[in-house]
C-alpha positions as CSV (number, residue, x, y, z in Angstrom):
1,X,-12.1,47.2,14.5
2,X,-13.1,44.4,16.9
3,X,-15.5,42.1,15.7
4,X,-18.8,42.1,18.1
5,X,-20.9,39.7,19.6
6,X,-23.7,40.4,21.5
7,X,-24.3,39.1,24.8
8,X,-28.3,38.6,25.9
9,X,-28.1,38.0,30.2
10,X,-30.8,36.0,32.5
11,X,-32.6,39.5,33.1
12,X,-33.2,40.2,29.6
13,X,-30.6,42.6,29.4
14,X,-28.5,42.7,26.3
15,X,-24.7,43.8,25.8
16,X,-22.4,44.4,22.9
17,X,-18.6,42.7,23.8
18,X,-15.5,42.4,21.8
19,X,-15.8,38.7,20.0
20,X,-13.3,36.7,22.8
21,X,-14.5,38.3,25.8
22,X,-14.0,36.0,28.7
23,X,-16.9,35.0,31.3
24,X,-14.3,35.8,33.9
25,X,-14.3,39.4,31.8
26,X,-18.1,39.6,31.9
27,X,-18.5,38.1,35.6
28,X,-16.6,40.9,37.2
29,X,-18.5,43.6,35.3
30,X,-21.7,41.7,36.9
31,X,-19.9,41.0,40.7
32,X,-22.2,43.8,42.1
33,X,-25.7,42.1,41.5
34,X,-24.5,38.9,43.6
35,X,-24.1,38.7,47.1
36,X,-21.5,35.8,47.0
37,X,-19.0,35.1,44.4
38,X,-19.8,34.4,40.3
39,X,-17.7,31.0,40.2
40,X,-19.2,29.5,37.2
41,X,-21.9,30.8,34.8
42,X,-24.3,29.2,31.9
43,X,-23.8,29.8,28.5
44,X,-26.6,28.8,26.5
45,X,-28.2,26.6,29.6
46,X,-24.7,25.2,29.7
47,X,-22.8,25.4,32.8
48,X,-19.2,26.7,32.2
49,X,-15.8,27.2,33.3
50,X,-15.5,31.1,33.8
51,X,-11.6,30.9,31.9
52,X,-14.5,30.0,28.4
53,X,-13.9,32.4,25.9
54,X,-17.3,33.6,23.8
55,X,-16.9,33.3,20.3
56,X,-20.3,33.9,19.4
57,X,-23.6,35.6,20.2
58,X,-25.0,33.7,23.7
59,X,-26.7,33.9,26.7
60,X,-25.3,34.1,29.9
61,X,-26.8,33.2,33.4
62,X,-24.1,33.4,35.9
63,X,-23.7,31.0,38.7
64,X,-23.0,32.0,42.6
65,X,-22.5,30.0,45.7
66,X,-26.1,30.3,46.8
67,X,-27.1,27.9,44.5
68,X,-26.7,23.9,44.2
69,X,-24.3,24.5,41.1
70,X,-22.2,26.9,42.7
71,X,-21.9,24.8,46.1
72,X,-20.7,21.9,43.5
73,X,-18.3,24.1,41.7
74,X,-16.5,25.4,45.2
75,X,-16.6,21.7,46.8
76,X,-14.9,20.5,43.6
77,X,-12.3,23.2,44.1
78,X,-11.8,23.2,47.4
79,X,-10.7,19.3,47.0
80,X,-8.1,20.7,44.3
81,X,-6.7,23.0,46.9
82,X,-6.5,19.6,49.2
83,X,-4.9,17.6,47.2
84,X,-2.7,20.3,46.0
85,X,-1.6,21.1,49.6
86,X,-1.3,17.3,50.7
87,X,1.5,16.8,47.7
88,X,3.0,19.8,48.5
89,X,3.6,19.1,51.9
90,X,3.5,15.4,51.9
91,X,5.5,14.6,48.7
92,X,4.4,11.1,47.4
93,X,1.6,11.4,49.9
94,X,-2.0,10.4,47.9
95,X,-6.0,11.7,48.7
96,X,-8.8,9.8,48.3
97,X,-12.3,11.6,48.1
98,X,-14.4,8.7,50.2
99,X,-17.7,9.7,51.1
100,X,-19.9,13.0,52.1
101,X,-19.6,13.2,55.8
102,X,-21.7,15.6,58.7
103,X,-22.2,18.3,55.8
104,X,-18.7,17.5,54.5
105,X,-16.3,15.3,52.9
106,X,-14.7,12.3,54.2
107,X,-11.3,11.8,52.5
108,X,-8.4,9.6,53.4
109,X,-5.0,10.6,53.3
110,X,-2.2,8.2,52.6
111,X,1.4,8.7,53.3
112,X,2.8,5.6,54.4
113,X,1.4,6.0,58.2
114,X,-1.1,6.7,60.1
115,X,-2.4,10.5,60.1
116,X,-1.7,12.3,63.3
117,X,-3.8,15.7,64.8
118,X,-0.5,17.8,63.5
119,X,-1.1,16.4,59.8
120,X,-4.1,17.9,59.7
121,X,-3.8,21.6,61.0
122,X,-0.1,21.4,58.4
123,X,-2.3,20.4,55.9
124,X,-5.0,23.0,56.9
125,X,-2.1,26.0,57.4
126,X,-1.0,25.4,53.7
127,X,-4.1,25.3,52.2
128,X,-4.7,28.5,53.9
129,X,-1.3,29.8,51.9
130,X,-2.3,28.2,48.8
131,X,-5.9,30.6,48.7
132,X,-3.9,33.5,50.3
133,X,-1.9,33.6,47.1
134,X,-5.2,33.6,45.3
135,X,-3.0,30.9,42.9
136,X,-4.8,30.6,39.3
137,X,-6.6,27.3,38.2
138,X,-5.6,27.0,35.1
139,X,-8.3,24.4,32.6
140,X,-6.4,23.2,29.7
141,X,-7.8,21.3,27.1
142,X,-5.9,18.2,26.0
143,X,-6.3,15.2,23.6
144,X,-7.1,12.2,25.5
145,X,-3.8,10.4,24.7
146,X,-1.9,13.2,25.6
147,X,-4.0,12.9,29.0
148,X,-3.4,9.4,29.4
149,X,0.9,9.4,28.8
150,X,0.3,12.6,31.8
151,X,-1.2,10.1,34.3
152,X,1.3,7.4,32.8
153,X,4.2,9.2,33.6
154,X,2.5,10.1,37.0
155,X,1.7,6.5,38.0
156,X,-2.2,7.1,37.8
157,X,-3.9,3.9,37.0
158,X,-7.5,4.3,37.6
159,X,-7.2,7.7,35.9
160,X,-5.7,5.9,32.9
161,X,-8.0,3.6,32.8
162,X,-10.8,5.8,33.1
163,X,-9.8,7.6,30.2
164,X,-9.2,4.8,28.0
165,X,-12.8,3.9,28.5
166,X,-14.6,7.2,27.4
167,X,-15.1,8.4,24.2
168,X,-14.4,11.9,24.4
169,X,-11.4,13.0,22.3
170,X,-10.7,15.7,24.3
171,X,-10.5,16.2,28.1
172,X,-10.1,19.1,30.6
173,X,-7.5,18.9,32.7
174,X,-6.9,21.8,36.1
175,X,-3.5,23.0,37.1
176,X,-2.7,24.3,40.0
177,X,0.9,25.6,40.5
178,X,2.3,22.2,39.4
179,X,-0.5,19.8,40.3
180,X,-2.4,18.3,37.7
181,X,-5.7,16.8,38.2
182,X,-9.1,15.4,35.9
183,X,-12.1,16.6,37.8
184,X,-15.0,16.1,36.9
185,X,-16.8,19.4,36.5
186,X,-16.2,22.8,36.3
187,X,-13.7,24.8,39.0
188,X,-13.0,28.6,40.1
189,X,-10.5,30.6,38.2
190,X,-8.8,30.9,41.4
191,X,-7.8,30.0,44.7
192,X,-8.9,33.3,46.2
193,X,-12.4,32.7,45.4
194,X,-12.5,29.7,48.6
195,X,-12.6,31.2,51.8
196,X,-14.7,29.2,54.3
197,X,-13.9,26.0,55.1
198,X,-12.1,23.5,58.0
199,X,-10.6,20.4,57.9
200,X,-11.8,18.2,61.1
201,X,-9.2,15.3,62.3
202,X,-12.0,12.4,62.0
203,X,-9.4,8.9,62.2
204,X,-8.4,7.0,60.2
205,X,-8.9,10.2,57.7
206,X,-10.3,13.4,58.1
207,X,-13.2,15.8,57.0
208,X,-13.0,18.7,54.9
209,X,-16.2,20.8,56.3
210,X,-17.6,23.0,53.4
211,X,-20.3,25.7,53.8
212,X,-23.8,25.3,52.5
213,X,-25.5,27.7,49.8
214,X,-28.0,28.8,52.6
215,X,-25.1,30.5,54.4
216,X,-22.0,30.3,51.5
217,X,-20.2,32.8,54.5
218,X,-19.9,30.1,57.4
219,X,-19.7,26.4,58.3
220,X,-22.9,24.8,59.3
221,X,-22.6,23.4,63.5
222,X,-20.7,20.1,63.3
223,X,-23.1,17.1,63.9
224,X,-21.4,14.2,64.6
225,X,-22.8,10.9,62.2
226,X,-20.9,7.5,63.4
227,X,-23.9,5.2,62.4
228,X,-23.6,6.7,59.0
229,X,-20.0,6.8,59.3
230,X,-20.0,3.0,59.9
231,X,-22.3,2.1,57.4
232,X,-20.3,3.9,54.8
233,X,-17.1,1.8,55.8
234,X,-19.3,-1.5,55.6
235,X,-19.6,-0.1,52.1
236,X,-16.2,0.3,51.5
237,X,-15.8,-3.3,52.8
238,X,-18.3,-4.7,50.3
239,X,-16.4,-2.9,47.2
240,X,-13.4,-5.2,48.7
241,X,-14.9,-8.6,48.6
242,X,-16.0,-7.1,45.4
243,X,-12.7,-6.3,44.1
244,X,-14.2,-3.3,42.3
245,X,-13.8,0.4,43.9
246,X,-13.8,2.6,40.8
247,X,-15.8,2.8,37.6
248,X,-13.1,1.4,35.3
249,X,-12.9,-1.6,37.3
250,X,-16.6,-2.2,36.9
251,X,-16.2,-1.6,33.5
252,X,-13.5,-4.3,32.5
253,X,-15.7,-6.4,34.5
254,X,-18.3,-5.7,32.0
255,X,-16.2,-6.5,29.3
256,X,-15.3,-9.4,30.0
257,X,-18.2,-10.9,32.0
258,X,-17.6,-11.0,35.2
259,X,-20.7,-8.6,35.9
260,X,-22.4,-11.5,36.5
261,X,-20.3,-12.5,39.7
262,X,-20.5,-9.0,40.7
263,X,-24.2,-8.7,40.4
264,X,-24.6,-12.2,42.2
265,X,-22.2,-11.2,45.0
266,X,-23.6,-8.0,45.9
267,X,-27.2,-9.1,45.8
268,X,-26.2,-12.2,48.2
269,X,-24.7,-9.1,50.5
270,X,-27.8,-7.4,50.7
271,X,-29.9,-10.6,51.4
272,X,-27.2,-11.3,54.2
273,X,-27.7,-7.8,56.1
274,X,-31.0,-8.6,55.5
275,X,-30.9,-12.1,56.7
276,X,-29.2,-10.0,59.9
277,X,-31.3,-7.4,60.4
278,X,-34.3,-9.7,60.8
279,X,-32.2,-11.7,63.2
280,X,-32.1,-9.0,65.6
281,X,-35.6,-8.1,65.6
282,X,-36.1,-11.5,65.9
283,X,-34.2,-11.4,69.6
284,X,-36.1,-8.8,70.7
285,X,-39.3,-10.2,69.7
286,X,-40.7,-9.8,73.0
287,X,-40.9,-6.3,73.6
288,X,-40.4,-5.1,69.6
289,X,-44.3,-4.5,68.8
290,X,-43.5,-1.7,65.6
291,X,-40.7,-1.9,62.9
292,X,-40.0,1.5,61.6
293,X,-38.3,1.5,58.2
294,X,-37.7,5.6,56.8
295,X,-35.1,6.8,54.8
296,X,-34.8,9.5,52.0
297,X,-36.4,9.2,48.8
298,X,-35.8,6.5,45.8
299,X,-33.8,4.6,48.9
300,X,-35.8,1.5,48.3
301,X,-38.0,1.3,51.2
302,X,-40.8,-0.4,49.7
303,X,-38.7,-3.4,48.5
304,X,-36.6,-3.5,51.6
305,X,-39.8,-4.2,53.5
306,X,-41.3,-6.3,51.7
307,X,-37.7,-8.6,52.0
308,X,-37.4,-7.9,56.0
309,X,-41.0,-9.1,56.0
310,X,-39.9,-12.8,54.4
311,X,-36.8,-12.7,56.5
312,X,-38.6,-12.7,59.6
313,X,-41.1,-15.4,58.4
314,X,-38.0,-17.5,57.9
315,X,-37.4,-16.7,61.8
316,X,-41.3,-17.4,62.9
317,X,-42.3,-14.2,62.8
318,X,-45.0,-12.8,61.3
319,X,-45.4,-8.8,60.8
320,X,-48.0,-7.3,59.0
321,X,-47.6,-3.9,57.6
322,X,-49.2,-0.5,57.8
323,X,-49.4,1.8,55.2
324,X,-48.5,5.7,56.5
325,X,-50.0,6.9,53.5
326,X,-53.9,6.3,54.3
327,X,-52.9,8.7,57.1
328,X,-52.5,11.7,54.7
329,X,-54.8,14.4,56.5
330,X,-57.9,15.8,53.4
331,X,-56.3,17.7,50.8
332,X,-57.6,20.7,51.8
333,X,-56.5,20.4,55.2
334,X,-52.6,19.7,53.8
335,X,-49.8,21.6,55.3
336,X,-48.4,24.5,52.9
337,X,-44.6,25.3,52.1
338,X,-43.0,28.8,51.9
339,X,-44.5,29.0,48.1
340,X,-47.6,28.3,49.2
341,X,-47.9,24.7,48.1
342,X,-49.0,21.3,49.6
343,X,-46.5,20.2,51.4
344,X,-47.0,16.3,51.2
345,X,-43.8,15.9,52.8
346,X,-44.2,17.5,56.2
347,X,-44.9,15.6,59.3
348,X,-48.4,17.3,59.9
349,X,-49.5,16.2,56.3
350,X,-50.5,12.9,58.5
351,X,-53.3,12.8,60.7
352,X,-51.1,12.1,63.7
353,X,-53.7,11.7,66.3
354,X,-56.2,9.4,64.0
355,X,-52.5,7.2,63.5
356,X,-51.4,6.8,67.4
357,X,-54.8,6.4,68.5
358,X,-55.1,3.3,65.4
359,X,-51.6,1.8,66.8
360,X,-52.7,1.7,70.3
361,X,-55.7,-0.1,69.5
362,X,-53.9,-2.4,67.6
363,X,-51.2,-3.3,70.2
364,X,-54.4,-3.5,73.1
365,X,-55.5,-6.3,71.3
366,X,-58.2,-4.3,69.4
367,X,-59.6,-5.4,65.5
368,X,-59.2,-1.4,64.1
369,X,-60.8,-0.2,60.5
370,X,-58.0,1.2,58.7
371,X,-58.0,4.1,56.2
372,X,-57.9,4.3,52.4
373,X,-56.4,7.5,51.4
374,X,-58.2,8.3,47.8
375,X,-55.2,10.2,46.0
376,X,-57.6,11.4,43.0
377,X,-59.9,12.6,45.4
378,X,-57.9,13.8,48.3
379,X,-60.1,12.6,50.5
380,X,-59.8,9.7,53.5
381,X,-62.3,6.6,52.8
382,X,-63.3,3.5,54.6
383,X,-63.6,0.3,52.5
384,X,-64.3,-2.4,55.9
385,X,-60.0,-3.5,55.6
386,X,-59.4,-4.6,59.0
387,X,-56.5,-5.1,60.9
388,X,-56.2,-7.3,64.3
389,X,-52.7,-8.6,65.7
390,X,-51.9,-11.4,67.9
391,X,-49.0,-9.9,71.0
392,X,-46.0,-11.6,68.9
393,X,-47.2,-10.0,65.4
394,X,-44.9,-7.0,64.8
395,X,-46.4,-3.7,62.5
396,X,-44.2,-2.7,59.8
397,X,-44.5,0.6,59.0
398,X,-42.2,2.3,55.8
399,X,-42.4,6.0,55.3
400,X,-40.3,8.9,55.4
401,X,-40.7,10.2,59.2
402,X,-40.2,6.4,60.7
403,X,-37.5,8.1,62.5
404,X,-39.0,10.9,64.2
405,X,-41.0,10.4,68.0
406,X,-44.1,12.3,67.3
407,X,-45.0,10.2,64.5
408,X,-45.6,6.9,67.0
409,X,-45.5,8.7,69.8
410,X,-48.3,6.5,71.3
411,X,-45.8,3.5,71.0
412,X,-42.9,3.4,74.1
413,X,-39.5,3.6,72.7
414,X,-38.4,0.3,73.5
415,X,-41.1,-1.3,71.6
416,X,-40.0,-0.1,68.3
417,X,-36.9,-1.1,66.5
418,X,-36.2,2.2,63.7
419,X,-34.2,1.3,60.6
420,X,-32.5,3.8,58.6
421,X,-32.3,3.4,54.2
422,X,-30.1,5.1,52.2
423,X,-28.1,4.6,48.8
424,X,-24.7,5.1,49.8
425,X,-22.6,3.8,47.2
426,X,-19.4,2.4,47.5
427,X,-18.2,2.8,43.6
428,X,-16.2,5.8,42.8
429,X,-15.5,7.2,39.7
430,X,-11.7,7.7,40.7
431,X,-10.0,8.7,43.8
432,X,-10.5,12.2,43.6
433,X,-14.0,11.9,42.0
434,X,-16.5,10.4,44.2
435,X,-20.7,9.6,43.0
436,X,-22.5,11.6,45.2
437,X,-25.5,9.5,46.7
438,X,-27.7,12.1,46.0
439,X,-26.9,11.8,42.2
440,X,-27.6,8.2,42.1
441,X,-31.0,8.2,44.1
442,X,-32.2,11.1,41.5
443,X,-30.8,9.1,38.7
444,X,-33.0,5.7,40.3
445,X,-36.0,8.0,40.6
446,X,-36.2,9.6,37.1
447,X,-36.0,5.7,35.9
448,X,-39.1,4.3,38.2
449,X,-40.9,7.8,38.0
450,X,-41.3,6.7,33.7
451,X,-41.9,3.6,34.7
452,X,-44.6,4.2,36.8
453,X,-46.1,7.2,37.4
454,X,-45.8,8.7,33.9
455,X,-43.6,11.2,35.0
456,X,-41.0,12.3,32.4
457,X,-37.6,13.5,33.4
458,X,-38.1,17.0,33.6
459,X,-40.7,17.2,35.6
460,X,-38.9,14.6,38.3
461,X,-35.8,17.1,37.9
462,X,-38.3,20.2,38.2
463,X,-39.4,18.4,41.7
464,X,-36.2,17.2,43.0
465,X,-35.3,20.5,44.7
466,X,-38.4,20.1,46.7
467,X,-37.6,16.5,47.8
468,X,-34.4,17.6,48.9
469,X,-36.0,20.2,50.9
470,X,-38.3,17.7,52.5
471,X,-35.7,15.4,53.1
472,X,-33.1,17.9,54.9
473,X,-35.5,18.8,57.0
474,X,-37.7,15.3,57.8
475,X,-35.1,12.5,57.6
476,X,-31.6,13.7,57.9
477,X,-31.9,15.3,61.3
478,X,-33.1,11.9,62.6
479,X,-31.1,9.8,61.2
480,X,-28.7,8.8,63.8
481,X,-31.5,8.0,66.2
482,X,-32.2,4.6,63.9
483,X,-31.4,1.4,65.6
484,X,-30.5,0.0,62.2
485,X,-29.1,0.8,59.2
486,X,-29.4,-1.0,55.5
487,X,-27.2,0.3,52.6
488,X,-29.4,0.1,49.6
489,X,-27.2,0.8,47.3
490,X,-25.8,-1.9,44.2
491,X,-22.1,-1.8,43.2
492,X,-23.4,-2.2,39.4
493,X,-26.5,-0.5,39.6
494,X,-26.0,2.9,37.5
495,X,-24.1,1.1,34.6
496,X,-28.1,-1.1,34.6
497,X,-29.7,2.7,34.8
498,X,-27.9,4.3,31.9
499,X,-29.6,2.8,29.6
500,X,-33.1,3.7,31.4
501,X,-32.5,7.3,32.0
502,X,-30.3,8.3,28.9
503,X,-32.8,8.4,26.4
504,X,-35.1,10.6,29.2
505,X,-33.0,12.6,29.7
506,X,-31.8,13.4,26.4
507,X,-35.7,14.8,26.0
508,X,-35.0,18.0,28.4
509,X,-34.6,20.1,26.1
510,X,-32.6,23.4,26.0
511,X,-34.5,26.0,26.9
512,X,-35.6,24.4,30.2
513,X,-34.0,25.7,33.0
514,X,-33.4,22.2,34.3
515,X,-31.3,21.3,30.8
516,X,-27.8,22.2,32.4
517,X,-28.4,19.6,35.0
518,X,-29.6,17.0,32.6
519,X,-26.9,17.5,30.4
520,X,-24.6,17.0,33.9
521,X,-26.2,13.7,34.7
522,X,-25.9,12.8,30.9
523,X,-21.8,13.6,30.9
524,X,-22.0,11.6,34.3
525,X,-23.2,8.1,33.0
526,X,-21.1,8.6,29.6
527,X,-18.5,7.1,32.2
528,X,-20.2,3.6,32.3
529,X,-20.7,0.7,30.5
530,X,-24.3,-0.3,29.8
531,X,-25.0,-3.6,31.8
532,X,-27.8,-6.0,30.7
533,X,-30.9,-6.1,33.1
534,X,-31.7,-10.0,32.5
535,X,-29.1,-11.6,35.6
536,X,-31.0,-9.1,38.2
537,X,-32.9,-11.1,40.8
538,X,-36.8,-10.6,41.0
539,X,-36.3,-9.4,44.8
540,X,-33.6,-7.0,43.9
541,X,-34.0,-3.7,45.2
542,X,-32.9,-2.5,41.8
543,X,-36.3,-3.8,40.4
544,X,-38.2,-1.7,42.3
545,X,-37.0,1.2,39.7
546,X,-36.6,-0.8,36.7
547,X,-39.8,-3.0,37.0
548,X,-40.4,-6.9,36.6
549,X,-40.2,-7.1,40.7
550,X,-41.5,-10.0,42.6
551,X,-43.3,-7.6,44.9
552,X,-45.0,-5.4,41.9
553,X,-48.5,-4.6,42.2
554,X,-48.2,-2.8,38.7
């Protein structure tokens, strides 16, 4: 007789299996609960391929495409399929997985010329073939050196590299008919589980448009981004005149000390945008009466202001700012979400009318009483803080719906200069593997929330889908109407958070639900080399997370 294990699901339910049972067994036994397809489950509040084998008793939570987790495991494979397709058709021809791109991904192809319209819908035609064969992705487990003499022989240097760094002994590595890859994170069994998807001809590469877990069963409408598009090429640029474009690099640079030059260099690039950005406001001094600084959260807003601020003293100008949050409407007055809680986040959580009437006042000339907002209480207070501006004294105001009309409505457009903030880095961790900006903004925000607010890690991860929320709907749909744009991010800056955010979250424990994506963030800054905090400038935007900043009222 078989030897049983017993098999406990999310629901509480409990089933007896043969010991070696496969999730992929299991997940097509459970295909009828889910809407959209099982691609990857948790075992034990670990997420797993679905080719794992159970060996023992466990508990199973299986993963769909209408969740985050699911969405990462079909983007992941859908790239397979894309590269897979591009050496198949293309032989010698290499991908490289830029950037996320108008609700996609940006990825360059290169085949020794430029990529033509007819490349594309090829490219797109085969991978059509490749999921029409519904073609098995096979995960085998290898030794690391065994790894390493595969992407040897295949002429894979940052892989190699890469691999040479970690300290795993084993690696997973994805076949797929006879492509080989390392990708980081789990993938379908199969190519017949990726239906939806397009590639868009977007030169000098293209985008491969992927669904959304909202609606896993279509493609979101196309929005077209080329201010972030350009941004994310001047980051591209900087990782030149930084000679460092994947993880590895930046770690040899570690380890043999030339962090320092990197750190130096790609601080004096953000002081030079800076330096520009106030330039141009500067120009326009004579109609520009409001500076509007928003971008999504753990961007760096409050340092970036504070810096703009200096830069256009250098240039004789003197703003003075204006904090959005002493606008926050009484508690009990705060906008709800769709779970019935405050929703902080939402444009109407700020007294808009109290705020465009204040402006006006201010640019008429008038001396105005500002706000206080009492967080412990909830409450608005007056405390005799003044503010009167001369005609050539901009307002700076930072805050998440800078972007959007109605929140300076009272203010004609061509008075205000809006500048978009983001984190979009410019390291990868190969060519295939891109950091997702999302990932290091969270990672930035568990480190500053333990700094200072006494948040731990899992209650920043328990609020983080929230933030996204708030962020999809009251910053991203706006961002293209910035005059500006300022790339936060710092070539170097997650090997200086590892050491910050490792030991937090290595105190999510396993029965949270929010282990699995601890665990995730952990595996993800295995990959660097811990980089000492002490060469950091007191300005840098990094120090805004990691404390000892110039600007600190702490």
């Amino acid at each position: 007789m078989s030897e049983k294990i017993v098999i406990t699901f999310s629901n509480g339910r409990t089933e007896e299996h043969d010991k070696g049972v496969t999730l992929l067994e299991l997940s097509r036994d459970a295909a009828h609960r889910y809407t959209t397809p099982v691609v990857a489950a948790k075992v034990n509040n670990e997420i797993r391929d679905l080719q794992i084998v159970l060996e023992q008793d466990s508990t199973v939570d299986f993963i769909d495409l209408r969740s985050d987790a699911g969405m990462k495991v079909y983007q992941r494979s859908m790239t397979l399929v894309m590269i897979v397709a591009a050496q198949e058709l293309f032989p010698g021809c290499e991908v490289t997985v830029e950037h996320s791109l108008s609700k996609g991904l940006y990825c360059e192809l290169h085949h020794g010329r430029d990529v033509t319209p007819e490349d594309i819908v090829q490219l797109g035609k085969h991978m059509r073939q490749i999921i029409a064969e519904d073609r098995p992705i096979v995960r085998k487990v290898l030794l690391k050196t065994e790894a390493i003499e595969l992407f040897k022989a295949a002429g894979r240097t940052e892989k190699v590299s890469l691999l040479e760094q970690i300290g795993r002994e084993q690696v997973s590595i994805y076949y797929c008919g006879q492509v080989y890859d390392y990708l980081y994170g789990t993938m379908t069994p199969s190519t017949g589980y990726l239906k939806v998807f397009e590639l868009k001809y977007y030169p000098p590469g293209i985008i491969l448009r992927l669904p959304e877990k909202e609606s896993p069963d279509k493609l979101p409408e196309f929005n077209e981004n080329p201010k972030l598009f350009k941004v994310f090429q001047e980051g591209a640029e900087w990782g030149n005149i930084l000679r460092c474009g994947y993880v590895a690099t930046l770690n040899e640079r570690t380890k043999t000390g030339g962090i320092r030059d990197i750190i130096r260099v790609a601080e004096a690039l953000h002081e030079k945008k800076i330096a520009q950005i106030a330039d141009f406001v500067s120009a326009h001094r004579n109609e520009v009466r409001v500076i509007l600084v928003a971008g999504p959260s753990s961007s760096g807003k409050t340092t970036f202001a504070q810096r703009l601020n200096i830069q256009l003293r250098v240039n004789g100008v003197w703003p003075v700012p204006v904090s959005l949050d002493d606008y926050f409407v009484d508690r009990n007055n705060t906008p709800l979400d769709e779970n019935g809680d405050y929703d902080f986040e939402a444009i109407e959580a700020i007294d808009l009318e109290l705020f465009n009437s204040h402006l006006a006042r201010i640019l008429a000339g008038e001396e105005v009483e500002m706000p206080t907002f009492n967080f412990k209480t909830g409450q608005r207070e007056y405390r005799g803080h003044r503010i009167k501006v001369d005609k050539g004294q901009p307002l700076i105001i930072e805050g998440i719906h800078g972007l959007n009309e109605r929140l300076t409505s009272a203010v004609p457009r061509h008075c205000k200069i809006k500048i978009y903030i983001s984190a979009l880095t410019q390291l990868s961790i190969d060519s295939h593997n891109r950091i997702p900006t999302t990932d290091a903004r969270l990672i930035r925000r568990i480190v500053r929330d333990s700094q200072f607010r006494s948040h731990d890690a899992l209650m920043t991860l328990k609020m983080w889908n929230s933030v996204r929320r708030g962020e999809e709907r009251n910053i991203f749909p706006f961002q293209e109407q910035a005059d500006l744009m300022f790339n936060s991010a710092l070539i170097y800056e997650l090997a200086v958070l590892k050491k910050y955010a490792e030991p937090l979250l290595e105190r999510v424990t396993r029965k949270e639900p929010e282990y699995s994506e601890a665990r995730r963030l952990l595996n993800f800054l295995e990959y660097f080399k811990s980089v000492d905090d002490d060469e950091i400038p007191h300005n840098s935007i990094l120090r805004e997370f990691i404390g000892k900043s110039c600007f600190d009222k702490h």
